[in-house]
N, C-alpha and C positions, 0 to 999 in steps of 0.2 A: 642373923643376916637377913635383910631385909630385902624381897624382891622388886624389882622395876615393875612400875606398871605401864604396859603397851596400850593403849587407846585406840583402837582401829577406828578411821573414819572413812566412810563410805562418801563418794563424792558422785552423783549421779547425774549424768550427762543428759541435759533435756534439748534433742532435734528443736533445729528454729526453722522453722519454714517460712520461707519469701516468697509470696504471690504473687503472680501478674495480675491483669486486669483485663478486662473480655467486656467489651461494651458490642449494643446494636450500633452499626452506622448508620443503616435507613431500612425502614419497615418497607419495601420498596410494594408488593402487597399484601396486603394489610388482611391479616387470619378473618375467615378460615381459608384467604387462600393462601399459597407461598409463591414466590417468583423463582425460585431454583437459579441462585447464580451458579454459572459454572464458567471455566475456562477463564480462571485468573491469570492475567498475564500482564507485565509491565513492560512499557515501551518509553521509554525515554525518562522522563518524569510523571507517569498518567501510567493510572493504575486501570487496564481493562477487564471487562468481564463483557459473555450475557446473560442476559435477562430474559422470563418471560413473562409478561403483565396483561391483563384482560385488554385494555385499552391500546397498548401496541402490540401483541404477540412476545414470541422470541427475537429480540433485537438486540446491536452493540451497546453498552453501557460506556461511565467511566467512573472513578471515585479518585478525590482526594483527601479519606478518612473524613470526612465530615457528612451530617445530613444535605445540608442547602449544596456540597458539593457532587453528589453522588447521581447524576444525570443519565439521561438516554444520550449518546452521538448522535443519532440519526435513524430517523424510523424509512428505514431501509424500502420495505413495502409497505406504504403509507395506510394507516388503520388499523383495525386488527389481525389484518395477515402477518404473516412472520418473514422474516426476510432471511433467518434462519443461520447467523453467521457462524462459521466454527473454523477449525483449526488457525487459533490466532497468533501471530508472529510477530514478536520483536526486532527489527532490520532498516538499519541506516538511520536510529532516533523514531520510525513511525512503525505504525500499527498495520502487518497485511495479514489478509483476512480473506476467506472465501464465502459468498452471501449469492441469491439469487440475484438476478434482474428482473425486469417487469414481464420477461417470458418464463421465470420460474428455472433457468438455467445458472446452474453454480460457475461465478463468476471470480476472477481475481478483483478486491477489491485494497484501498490502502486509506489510512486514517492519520490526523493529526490532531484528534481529541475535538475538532469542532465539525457541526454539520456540514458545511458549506464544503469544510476538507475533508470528507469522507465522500470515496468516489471511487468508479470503479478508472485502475489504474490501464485494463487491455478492456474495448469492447471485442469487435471483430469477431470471428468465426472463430473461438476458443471455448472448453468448457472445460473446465479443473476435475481431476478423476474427485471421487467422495473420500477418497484418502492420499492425499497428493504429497505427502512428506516434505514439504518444504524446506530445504536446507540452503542455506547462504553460504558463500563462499567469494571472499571479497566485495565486490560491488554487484554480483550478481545471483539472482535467486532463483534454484534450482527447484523444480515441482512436475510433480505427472498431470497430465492434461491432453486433450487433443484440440488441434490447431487444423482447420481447414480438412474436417474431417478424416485425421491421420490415428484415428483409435489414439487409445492411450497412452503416449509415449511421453518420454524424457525431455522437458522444456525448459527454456530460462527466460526470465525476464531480468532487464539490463533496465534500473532505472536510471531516467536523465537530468538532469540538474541544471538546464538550461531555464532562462528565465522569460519574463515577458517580454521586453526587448530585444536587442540585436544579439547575436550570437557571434561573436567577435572572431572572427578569422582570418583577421586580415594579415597573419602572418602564413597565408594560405593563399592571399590573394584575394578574400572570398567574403562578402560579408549577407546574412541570409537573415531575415525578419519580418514579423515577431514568431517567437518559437516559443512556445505553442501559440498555435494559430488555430480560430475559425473558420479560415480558408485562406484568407490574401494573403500572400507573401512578396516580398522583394530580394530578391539576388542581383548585389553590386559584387561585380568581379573586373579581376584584372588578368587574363588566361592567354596566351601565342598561341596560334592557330587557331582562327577563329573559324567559321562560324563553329558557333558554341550549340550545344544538346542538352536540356534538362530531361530526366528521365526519373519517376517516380515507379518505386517498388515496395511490396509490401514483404512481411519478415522472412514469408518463405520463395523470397526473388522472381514473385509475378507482376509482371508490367504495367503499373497502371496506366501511366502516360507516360509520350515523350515525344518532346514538341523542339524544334531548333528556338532559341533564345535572341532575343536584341541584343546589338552591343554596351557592354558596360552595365549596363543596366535589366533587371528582366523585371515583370510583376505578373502572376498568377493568381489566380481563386481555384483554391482545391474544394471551394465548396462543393457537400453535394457526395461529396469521398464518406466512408463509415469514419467515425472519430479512432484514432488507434495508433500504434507509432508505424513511423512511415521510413523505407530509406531513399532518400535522393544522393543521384550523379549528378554533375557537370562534366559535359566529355569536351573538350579543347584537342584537336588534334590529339598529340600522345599523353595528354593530360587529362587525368580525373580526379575530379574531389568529391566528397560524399560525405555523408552525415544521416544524421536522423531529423525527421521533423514530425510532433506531436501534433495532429489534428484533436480538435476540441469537441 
């Protein structure tokens, strides 16, 4: 009787490994020194970081994966000084950010990837605590700071989305322009009980002007005011309207 033969074959499974790929984007500077990007952060389509380079300091960056694209924003404190920006925030498509100003005070600042649109969003009597926790919540941004020397409290900035033109209110009666303004403005209203009252306040309800109004028509120069958001009345008899307006 003749046996079977069994033939064992060993089949040996050999791991495949798929690599990705790690490229330089930009030698931003170039060994022996290094730039130390930190605080990557993306805001809309714009990939943020900073930087620190001999020729501008510690300043805002931006990259979109390329060399020729991987730029400074804005040399914040112009030269070698640093302008020092950190804790960066993604909110409403742009980039907010905390940086000195030319007094060396840590400021709210906001970005839209080009210089011109990097700017500080509050000047005024504000300084951002060194840890200010930024958290958004709907339209409005929540941060520790002090305002008008109130120590470090709980504050919000309300950004506005008003444009250079007229600020259309006329379903108020009310039409107010340009907003944002370097000073002149015009208020066309249509208000019962005349004579009418403009009255100019700042965020934490102190008086800066208020002046009674022409009919129909008013014009003002706030030049001369700190640039910063502002709130204006119109007082009519038992009527008020109000708003904000951006000095420049």
């Amino acid at each position: 009787m003749k046996r079977a033969k069994i033939t064992l074959i060993l089949i040996f499974l050999v791991p495949i490994f798929i690599f990705g790929q790690v490229t330089l984007v930009k030698d931003i500077n170039p060994l022996p020194a290094t730039s130390e990007p930190k605080r990557l952060t993306q805001a809309g389509t714009i990939m943020y970081f900073t930087s620190s380079t001999i020729g501008y300091g510690s300043e805002l960056w931006r990259s979109d994966g390329t060399e020729a694209g991987t730029v400074i924003v804005k040399d914040i404190y112009p030269g070698s000084g640093s302008g020092f920006p950190h804790d960066l925030l993604s909110f409403n498509n742009n980039l907010y950010f905390v940086a000195i100003d030319e007094n060396g005070i840590d400021k709210l600042w906001k970005s839209d990837g080009t210089d011109s649109g990097t700017q500080l969003v509050f000047d005024g009597d504000l300084i951002v605590s060194p840890s200010p926790y930024f958290t958004p919540v709907n339209d409005d941004l929540y941060f520790v700071g002090s305002i008008a020397n109130s120590g470090f409290e709980l504050l919000k900035y309300t950004s506005l989305t008003t444009g250079t033109g007229k600020e259309d209110l006329s379903d108020r009666g009310m039409l107010i322009y340009p907003n944002p303004t370097t000073g002149p403005i015009t208020i066309k209203y249509n208000m019962e009980g005349a004579p009418a009252t403009f009255c100019l306040l700042d965020l934490i309800g102190k008086k800066i002007i208020e002046m009674e109004m022409t009919p129909d028509l008013f014009q003002i120069n706030l030049k001369g005011i700190n640039p910063g958001i502002y709130i204006y009345q119109v007082k009519a008899g038992n009527s008020v309207l109000s708003g904000k307006i951006v000095l420049k």
